[in-house]
BAMAR-128715 format. One record per residue (C-alpha): residue number from 1; x, y, z; residue in three letters. Coordinates in Angstrom, 2 decimals, m for minus. Example, Ala and Ser with C-alpha at 12.3 -4.5 7.8 and 13.67 -1.06 7.14 Angstrom:
# BAMAR-128715
[site 1; [12.30; m4.50; 7.80]; "ALA"]
[site 2; [13.67; m1.06; 7.14]; "SER"]
//
This chain:
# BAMAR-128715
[site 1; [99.47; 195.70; m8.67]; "UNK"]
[site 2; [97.98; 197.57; m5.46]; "UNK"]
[site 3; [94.98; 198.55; m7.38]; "UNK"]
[site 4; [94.75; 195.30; m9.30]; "UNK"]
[site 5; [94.15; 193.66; m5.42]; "UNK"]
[site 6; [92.02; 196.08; m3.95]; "UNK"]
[site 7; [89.38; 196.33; m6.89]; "UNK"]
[site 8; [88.98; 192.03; m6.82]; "UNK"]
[site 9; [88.95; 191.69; m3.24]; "UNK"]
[site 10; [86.63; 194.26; m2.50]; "UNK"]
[site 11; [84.07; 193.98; m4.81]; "UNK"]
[site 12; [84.18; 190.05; m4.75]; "UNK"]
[site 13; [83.32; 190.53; m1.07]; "UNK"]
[site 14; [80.27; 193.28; m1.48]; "UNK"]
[site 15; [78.39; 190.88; m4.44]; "UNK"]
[site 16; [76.95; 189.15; m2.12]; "UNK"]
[site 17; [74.84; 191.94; m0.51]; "UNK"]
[site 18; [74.40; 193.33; m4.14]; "UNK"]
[site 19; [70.25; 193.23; m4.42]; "UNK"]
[site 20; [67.65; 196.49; m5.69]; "UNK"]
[site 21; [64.69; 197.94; m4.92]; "UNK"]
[site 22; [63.68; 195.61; m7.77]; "UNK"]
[site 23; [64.72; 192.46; m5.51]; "UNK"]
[site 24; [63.09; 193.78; m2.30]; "UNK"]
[site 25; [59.41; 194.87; m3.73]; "UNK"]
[site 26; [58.65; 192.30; m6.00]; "UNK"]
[site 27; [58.36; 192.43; m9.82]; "UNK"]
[site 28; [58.93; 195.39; m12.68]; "UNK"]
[site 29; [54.74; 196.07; m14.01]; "UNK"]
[site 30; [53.81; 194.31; m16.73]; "UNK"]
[site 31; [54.14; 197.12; m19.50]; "UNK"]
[site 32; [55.74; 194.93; m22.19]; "UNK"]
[site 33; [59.31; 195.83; m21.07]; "UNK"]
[site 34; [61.85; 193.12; m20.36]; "UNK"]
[site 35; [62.07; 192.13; m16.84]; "UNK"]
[site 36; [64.96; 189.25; m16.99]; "UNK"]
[site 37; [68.74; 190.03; m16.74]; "UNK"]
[site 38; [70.36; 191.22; m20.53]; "UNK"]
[site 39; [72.53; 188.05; m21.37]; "UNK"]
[site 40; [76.21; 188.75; m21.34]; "UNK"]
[site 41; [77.30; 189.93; m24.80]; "UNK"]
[site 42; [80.74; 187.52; m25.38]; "UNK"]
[site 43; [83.28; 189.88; m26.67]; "UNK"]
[site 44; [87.44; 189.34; m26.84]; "UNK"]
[site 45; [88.64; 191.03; m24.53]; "UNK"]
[site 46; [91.25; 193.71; m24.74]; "UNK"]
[site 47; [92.10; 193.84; m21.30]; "UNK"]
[site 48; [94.15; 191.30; m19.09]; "UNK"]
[site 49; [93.24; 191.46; m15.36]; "UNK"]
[site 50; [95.07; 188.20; m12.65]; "UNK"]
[site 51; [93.53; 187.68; m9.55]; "UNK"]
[site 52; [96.25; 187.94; m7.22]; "UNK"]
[site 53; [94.98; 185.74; m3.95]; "UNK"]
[site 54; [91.85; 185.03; m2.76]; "UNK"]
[site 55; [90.99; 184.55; 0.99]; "UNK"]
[site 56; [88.19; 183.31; 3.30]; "UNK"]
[site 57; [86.58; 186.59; 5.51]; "UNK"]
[site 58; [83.64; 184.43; 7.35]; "UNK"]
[site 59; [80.27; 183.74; 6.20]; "UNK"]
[site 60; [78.14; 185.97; 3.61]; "UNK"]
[site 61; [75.72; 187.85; 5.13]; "UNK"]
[site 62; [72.53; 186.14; 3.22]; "UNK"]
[site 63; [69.90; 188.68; 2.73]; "UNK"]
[site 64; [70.83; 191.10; 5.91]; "UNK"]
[site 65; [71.18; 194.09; 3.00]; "UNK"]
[site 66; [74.28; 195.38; 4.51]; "UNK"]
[site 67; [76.73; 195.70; 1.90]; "UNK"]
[site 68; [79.50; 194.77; 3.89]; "UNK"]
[site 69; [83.10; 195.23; 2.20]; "UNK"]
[site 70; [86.65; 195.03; 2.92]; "UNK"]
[site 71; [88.91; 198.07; 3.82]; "UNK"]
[site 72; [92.48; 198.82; 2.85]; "UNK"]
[site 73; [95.13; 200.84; 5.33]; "UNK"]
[site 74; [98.77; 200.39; 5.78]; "UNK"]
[site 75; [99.62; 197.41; 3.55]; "UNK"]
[site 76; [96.83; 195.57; 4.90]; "UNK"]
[site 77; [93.08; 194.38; 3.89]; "UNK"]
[site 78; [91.15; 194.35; 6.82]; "UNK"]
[site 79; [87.50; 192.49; 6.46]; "UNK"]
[site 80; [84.64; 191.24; 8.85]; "UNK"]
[site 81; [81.72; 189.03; 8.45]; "UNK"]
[site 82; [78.54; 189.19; 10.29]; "UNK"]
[site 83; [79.43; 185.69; 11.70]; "UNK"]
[site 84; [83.54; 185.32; 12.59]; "UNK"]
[site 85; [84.91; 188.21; 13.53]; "UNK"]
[site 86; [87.83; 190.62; 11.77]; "UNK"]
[site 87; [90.44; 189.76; 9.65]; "UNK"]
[site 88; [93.69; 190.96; 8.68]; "UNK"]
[site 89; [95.53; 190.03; 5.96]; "UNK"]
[site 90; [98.45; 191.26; 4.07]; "UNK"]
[site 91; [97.92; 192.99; 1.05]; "UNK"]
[site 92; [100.65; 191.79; m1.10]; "UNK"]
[site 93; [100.29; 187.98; m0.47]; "UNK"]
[site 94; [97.06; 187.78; 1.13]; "UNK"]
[site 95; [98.24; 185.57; 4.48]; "UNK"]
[site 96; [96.35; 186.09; 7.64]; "UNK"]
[site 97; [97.77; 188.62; 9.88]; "UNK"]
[site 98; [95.68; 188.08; 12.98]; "UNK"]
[site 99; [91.82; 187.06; 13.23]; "UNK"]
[site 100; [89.59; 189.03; 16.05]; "UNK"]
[site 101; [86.94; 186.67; 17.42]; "UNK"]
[site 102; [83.44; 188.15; 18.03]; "UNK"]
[site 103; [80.85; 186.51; 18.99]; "UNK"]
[site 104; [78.42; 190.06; 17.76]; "UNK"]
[site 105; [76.96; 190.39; 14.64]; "UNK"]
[site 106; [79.37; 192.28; 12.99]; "UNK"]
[site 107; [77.23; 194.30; 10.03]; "UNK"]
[site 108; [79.23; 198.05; 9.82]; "UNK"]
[site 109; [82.64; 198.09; 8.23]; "UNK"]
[site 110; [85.40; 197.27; 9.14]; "UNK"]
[site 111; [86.81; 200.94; 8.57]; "UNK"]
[site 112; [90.49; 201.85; 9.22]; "UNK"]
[site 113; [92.89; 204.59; 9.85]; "UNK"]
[site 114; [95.12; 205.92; 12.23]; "UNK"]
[site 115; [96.60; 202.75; 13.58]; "UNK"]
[site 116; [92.79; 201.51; 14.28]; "UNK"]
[site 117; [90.03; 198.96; 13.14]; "UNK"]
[site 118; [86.41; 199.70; 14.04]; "UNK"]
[site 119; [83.62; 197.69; 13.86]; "UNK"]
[site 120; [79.74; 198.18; 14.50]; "UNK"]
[site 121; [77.01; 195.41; 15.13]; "UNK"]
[site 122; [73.27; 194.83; 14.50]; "UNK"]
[site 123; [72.73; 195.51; 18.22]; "UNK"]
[site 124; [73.91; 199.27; 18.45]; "UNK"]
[site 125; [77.82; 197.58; 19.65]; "UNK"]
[site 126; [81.00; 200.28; 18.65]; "UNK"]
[site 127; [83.89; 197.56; 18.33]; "UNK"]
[site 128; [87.83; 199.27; 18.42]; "UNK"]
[site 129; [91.02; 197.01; 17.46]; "UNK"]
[site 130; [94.42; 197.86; 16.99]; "UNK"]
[site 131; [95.56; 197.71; 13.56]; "UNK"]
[site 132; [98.73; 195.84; 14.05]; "UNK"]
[site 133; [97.63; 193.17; 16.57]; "UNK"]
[site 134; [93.66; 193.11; 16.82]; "UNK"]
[site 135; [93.49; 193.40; 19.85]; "UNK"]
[site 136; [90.58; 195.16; 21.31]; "UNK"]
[site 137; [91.25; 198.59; 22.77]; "UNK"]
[site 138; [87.87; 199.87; 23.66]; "UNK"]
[site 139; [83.49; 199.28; 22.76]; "UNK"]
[site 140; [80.92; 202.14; 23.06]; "UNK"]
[site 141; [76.97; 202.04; 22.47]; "UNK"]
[site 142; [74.85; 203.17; 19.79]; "UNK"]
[site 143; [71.36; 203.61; 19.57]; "UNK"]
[site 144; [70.56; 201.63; 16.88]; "UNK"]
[site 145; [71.97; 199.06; 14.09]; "UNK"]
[site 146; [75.26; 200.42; 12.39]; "UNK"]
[site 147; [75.28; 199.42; 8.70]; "UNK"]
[site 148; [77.89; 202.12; 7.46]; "UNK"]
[site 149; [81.80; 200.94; 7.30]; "UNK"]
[site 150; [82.89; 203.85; 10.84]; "UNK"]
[site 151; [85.12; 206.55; 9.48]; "UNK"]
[site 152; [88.32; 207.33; 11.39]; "UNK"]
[site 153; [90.46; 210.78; 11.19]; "UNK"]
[site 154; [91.48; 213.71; 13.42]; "UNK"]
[site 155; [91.41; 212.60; 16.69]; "UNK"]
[site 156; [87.70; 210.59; 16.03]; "UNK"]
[site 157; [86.09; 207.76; 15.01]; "UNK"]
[site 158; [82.73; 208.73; 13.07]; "UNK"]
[site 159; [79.33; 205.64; 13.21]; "UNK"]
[site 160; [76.87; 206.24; 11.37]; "UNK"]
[site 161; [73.59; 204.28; 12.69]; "UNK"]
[site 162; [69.98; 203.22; 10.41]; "UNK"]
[site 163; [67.88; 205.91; 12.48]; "UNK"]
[site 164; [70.04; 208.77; 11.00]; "UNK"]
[site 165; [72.28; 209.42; 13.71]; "UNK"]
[site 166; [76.37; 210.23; 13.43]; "UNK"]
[site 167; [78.05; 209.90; 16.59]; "UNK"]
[site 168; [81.90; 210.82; 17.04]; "UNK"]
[site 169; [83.84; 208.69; 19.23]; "UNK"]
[site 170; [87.52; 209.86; 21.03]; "UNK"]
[site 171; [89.37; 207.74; 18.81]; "UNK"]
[site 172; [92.03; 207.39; 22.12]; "UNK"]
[site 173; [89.89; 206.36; 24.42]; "UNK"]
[site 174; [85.92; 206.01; 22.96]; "UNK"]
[site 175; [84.38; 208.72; 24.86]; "UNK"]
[site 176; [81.41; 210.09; 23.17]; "UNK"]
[site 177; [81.97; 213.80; 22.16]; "UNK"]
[site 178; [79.22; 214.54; 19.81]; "UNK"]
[site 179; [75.90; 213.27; 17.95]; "UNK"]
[site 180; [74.09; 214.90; 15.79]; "UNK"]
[site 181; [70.60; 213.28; 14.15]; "UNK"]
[site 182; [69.00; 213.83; 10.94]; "UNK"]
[site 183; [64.97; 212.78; 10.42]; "UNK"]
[site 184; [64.15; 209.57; 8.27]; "UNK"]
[site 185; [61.35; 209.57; 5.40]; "UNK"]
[site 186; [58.92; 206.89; 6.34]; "UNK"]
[site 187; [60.14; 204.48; 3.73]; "UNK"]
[site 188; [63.75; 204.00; 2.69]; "UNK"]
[site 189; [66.40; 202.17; 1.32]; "UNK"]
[site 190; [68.35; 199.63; 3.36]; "UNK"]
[site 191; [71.43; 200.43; 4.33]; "UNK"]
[site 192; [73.67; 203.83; 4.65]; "UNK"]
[site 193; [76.75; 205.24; 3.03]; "UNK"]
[site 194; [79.58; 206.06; 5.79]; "UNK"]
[site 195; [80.15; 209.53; 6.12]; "UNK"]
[site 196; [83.16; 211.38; 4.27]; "UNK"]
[site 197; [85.60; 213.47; 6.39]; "UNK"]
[site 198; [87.19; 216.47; 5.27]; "UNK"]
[site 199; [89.19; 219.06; 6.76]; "UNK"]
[site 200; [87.08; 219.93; 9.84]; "UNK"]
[site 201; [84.02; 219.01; 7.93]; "UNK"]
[site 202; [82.16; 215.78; 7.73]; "UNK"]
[site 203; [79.68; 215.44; 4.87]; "UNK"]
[site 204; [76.56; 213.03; 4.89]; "UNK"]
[site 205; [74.68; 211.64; 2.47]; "UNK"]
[site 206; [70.98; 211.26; 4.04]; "UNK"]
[site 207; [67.99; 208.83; 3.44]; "UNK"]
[site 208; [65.83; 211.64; 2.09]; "UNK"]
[site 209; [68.13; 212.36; m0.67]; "UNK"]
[site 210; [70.08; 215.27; 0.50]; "UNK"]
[site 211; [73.77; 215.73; 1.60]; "UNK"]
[site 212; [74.76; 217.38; 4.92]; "UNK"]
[site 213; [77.71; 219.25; 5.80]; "UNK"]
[site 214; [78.64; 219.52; 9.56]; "UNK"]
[site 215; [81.22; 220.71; 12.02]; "UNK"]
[site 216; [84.11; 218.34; 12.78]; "UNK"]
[site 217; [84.39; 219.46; 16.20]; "UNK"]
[site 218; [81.36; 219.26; 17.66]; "UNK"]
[site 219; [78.41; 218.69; 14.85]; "UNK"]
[site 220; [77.18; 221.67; 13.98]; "UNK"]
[site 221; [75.30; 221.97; 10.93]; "UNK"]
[site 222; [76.76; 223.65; 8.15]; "UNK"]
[site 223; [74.71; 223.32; 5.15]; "UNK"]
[site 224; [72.25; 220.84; 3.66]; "UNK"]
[site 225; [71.81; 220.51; m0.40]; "UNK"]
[site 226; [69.41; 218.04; m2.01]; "UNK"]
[site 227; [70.33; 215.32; m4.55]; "UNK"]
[site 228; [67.40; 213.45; m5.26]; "UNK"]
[site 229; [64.24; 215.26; m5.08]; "UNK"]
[site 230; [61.20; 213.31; m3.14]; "UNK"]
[site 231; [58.49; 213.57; m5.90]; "UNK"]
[site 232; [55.64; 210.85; m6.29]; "UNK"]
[site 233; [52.69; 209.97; m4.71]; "UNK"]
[site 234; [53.35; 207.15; m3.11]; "UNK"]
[site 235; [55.77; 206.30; m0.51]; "UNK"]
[site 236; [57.47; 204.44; m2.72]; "UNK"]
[site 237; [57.86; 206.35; m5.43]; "UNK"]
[site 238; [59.42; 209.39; m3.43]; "UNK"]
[site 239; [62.51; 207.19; m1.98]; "UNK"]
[site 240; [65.46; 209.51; m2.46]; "UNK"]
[site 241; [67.83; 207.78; m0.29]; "UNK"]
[site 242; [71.83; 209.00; m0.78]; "UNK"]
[site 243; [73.38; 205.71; 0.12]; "UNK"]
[site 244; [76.63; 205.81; m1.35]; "UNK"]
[site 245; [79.67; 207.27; 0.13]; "UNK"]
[site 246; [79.75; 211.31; m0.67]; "UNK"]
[site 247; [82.91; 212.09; m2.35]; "UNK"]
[site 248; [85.45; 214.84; m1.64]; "UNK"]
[site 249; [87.82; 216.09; m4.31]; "UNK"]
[site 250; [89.13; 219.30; m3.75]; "UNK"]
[site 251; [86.75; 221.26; m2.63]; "UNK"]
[site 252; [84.17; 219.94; m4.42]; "UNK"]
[site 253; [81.40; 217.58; m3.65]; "UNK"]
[site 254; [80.09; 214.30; m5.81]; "UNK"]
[site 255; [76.98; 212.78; m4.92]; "UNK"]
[site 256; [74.21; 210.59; m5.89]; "UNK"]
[site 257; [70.73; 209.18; m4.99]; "UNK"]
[site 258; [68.17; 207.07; m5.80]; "UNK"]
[site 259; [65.98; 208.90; m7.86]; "UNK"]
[site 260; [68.61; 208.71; m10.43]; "UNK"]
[site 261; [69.90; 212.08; m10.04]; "UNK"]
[site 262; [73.94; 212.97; m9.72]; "UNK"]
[site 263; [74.91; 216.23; m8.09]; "UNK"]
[site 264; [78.30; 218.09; m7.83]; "UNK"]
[site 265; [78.14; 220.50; m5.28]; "UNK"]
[site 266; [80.95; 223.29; m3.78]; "UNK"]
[site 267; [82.04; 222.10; m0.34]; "UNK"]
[site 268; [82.31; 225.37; 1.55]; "UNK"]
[site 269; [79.16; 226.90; 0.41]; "UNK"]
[site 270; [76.57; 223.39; m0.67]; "UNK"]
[site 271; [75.92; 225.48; m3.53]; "UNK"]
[site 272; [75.17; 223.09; m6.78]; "UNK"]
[site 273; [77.81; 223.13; m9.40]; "UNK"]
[site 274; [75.84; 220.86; m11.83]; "UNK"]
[site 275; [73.34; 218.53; m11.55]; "UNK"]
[site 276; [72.62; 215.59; m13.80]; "UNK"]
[site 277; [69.72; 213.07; m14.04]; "UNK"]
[site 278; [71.54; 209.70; m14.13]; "UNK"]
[site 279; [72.77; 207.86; m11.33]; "UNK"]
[site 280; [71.99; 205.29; m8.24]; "UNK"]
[site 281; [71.91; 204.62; m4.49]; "UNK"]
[site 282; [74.55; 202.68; m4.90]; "UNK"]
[site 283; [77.75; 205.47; m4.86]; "UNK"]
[site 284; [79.98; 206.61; m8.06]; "UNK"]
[site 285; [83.58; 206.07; m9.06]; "UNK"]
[site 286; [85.68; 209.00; m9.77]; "UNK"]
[site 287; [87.98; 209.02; m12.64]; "UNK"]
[site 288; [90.35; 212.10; m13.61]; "UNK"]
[site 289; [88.23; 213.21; m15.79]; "UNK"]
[site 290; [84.68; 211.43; m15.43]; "UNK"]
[site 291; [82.23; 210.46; m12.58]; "UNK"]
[site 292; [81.00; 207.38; m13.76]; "UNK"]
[site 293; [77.68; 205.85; m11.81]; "UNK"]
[site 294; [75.45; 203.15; m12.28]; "UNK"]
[site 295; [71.41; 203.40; m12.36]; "UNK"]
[site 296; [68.64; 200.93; m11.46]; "UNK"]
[site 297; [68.04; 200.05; m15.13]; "UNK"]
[site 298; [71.88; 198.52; m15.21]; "UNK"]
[site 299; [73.54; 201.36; m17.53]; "UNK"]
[site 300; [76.53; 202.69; m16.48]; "UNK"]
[site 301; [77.00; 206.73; m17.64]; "UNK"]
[site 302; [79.98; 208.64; m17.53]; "UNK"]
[site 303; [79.52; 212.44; m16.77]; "UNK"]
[site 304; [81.99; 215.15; m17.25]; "UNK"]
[site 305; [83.34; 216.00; m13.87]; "UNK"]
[site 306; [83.44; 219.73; m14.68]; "UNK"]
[site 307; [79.95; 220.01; m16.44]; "UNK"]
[site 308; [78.24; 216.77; m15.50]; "UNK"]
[site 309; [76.70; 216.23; m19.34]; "UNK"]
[site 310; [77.45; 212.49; m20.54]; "UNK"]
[site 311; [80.50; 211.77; m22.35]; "UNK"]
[site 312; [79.24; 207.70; m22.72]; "UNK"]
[site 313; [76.46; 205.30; m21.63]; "UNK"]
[site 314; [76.96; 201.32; m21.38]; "UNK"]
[site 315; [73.74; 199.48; m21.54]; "UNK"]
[site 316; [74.62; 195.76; m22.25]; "UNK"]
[site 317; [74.17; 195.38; m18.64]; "UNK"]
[site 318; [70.84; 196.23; m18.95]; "UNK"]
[site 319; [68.68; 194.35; m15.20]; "UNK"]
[site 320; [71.49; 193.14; m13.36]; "UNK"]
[site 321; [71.47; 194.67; m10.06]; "UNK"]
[site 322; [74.72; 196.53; m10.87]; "UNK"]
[site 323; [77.15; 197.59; m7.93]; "UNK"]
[site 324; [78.72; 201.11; m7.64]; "UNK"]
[site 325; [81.37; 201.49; m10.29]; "UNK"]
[site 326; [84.90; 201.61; m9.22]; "UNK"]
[site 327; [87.85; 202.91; m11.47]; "UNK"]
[site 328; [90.82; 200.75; m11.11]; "UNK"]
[site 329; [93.58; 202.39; m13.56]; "UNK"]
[site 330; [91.74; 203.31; m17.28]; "UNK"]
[site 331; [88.68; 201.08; m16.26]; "UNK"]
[site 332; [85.64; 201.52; m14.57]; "UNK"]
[site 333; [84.69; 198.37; m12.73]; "UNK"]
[site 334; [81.57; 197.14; m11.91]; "UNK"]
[site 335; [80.01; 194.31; m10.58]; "UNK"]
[site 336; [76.56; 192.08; m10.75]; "UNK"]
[site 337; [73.77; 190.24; m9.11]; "UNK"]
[site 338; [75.16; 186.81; m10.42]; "UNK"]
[site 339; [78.86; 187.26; m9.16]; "UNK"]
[site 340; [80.19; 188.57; m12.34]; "UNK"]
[site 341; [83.11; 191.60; m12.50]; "UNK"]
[site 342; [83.28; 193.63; m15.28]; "UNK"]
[site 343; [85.75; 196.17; m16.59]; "UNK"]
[site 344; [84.56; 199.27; m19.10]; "UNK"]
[site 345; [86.75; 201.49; m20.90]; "UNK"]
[site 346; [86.97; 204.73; m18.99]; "UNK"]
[site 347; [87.25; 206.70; m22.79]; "UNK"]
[site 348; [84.45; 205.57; m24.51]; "UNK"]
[site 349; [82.27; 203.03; m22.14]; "UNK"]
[site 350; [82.78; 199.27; m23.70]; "UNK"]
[site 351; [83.32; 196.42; m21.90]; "UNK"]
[site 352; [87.49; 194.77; m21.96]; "UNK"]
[site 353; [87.20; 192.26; m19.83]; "UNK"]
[site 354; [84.63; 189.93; m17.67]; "UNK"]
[site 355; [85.79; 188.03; m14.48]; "UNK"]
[site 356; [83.97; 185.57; m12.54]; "UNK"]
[site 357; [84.83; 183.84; m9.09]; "UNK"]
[site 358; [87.95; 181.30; m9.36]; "UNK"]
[site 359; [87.28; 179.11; m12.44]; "UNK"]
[site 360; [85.11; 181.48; m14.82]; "UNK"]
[site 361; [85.42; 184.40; m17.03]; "UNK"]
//
C-alpha cells in the first residue's frame, strides 16, 4: 500500500517538469528517422494498480525545468510548488497536515529527515520547517538558484546550487560549516540531482558527467570517477551532465549521465566496477537484481546489477520524453511527456499496466 502511494504521487507531481534536450533545442535532423511520439501499443493488462488519493500541492511550475517532486518521511508526503508554499499531508489518507506559506519561489525540494523540511528558492533562499508543525525554524543564503530537493542527515542539511556548489548547513541551527565547488562545462543540462549521503561521505553527481566523493565533515575531496565521457565537437554534443540522484547500495555506487552511459562504481575507492552504454540524465531505479534506466530515445534497459550487461530492453515507448524509472514492488515505473504512468515487468521488460490522471487509463 505504502509503495502503491508513493510511486503515484510522486511521479504524478514530477510530469510536469518532464521535457529533453529534444524539447529545449529544437527538432531531431531530418535523416528519415521518426521524430513524433510511438503511439501507445493497447495491451490487457496483467497488473492492477488504485490510486489511493490525490491532492492539490500549488501550481505546476510551467517550463522553469526544475523537476520538482514530492518527498516521503515519517508517515507523511511533504510537497512544495514554486507558487504556494509547503505542504504536508498524511500518507495514508492524504488530508492536509499543515500548509507553510511562502511568498519565495520555491524551486529545490522539499527534502526531509530528521524531524525537518527544507526548502531552496530561485533567489539563492535556504528555507527550514519543522516536520510536525511547519513552522519555520531557521533561512540561510546561497549563492545561486537551488534546483536539487536539500539532503538532510548527521547533524546537516546538504543544498546543492546550479553553479556547482554543495554547501552544508548545521541542521540545529543553519550555520554554514562547509562548501565545497565543482567547475561547470560551458553548456549543460538544466537542473541537478541532490546529492546522496553516506556514512561520512557525500557523493555528487556533476554537470560534466562525473561523480564526486567528499568528506562529510568538512568537504574534502575524496575521489572523482567519470560517467559520461565529454566527446564531440560541439558544445552540444559533449553535454555529459549526471543529473540524477547517485545511488548508494552497499558500498557500491550506481550512476548515470547523459551521454547514455551507466556506471557502477566501488564507494571507498571510485574505482569502476562495470560500465555500460545505456542510460539518461534523468536517474535509474534499483531493483534487487537490475538497475533499470531510461535513455533519450524512450527505451527503458535493464542491466545486471553485478555485471551491468542487459538482461531486457522496452522500446514501445520509443520519443516520449521518458522520466527516471522507479521500481514499485516487481515493476519498474515510468512516466511520460503527455501525463501517462506506466508499469514494466521487472523479469522480462513488458508493459502490465498504463495509468493516466483521474479519469484515464
Amino acid at each position: 500500500m505504502l509503495k502503491r502511494i508513493v510511486v503515484i504521487v510522486a511521479f504524478m507531481a514530477i510530469l510536469s517538469g518532464c521535457s529533453t534536450v529534444k524539447g529545449w533545442f529544437g527538432k531531431d535532423k531530418d535523416d528519415g528517422k521518426p521524430t513524433e511520439p510511438a503511439a501507445l501499443v493497447e495491451f490487457t493488462p496483467t497488473a492492477s494498480v488504485t490510486r489511493l488519493w490525490r491532492a492539490s500541492a500549488g501550481k505546476g511550475e510551467q517550463r522553469l525545468g526544475i523537476g520538482q517532486a514530492p518527498v516521503v518521511a515519517d508517515g507523511r508526503v511533504y510537497a512544495a510548488a514554486v507558487e504556494g508554499g509547503v505542504r504536508a499531508f498524511d500518507l495514508q489518507t492524504g488530508n492536509a497536515a499543515w500548509h507553510y506559506k511562502s511568498d519565495a519561489r520555491l524551486s529545490g525540494g522539499p527534502g526531509a529527515g530528521d524531524g525537518l523540511v527544507v526548502v531552496g528558492t530561485l533567489d539563492g533562499e535556504v528555507i527550514a520547517l519543522d516536520a510536525a508543525t511547519g513552522v519555520e525554524k531557521w533561512q540561510a543564503k546561497v549563492p545561486n538558484e537551488v534546483l536539487a530537493a536539500p539532503v538532510i542527515g548527521q547533524g546537516l542539511v546538504l543544498v546543492r546550487t546550479s553553479d556547482g556548489r554543495v554547501s552544508a548547513f548545521d541542521a540545529a541551527t543553519g550555520e554554514r560549516k562547509w562548501f565545497s565547488t565543482h567547475d561547470l562545462p560551458t553548456l549543460t543540462v538544466r537542473g541537478n540531482a541532490p546529492v546522496t549521503l553516506g556514512p561520512g561521505v557525500v557523493f555528487v553527481g556533476n554537470d560534466d558527467g562525473t561523480v564526486s566523493a567528499m568528506g562529510l565533515n568538512d568537504g574534502r575531496p575524496l575521489w572523482n570517477q567519470v560517467v559520461g565521457v565529454p566527446e564531440g565537437r560541439t558544445e552540444l554534443e559533449r553535454m555529459a551532465d549526471v543529473d540524477g540522484p547517485v545511488v548508494l547500495e552497499g558500498t557500491t555506487v550506481y550512476a548515470t549521465s547523459f551521454k547514455k552511459q551507466t556506471v557502477a562504481i566501488d564507494g571507498p575507492s571510485g574505482r569502476p566496477i562495470w560500465v555500460q552504454e545505456h542510460g539518461g540524465a534523468g536517474g535509474l531505479g534499483l531493483a534487487p537484481a537490475s538497475v533499470v534506466v531510461s535513455d533519450p530515445a524512450g527505451t527503458v534497459w535493464a542491466l545486471d546489477k553485478t555485471s551491468g550487461t542487459a538482461t531486457w530492453s522496452n522500446t514501445t515507448l520509443a520519443r516520449r520524453s521518458l522520466t527516471a524509472p522507479a521500481v514499485h514492488g516487481d515493476y519498474a515505473v515510468v512516466g511520460d511527456f503527455d501525463g501517462y504512468l506506466h508499469w514494466l515487468r521487472l523479469d522480462d521488460g513488458p508493459g502490465v499496466f498504463r495509468f493516466h490522471g483521474p479519469d484515464r487509463r
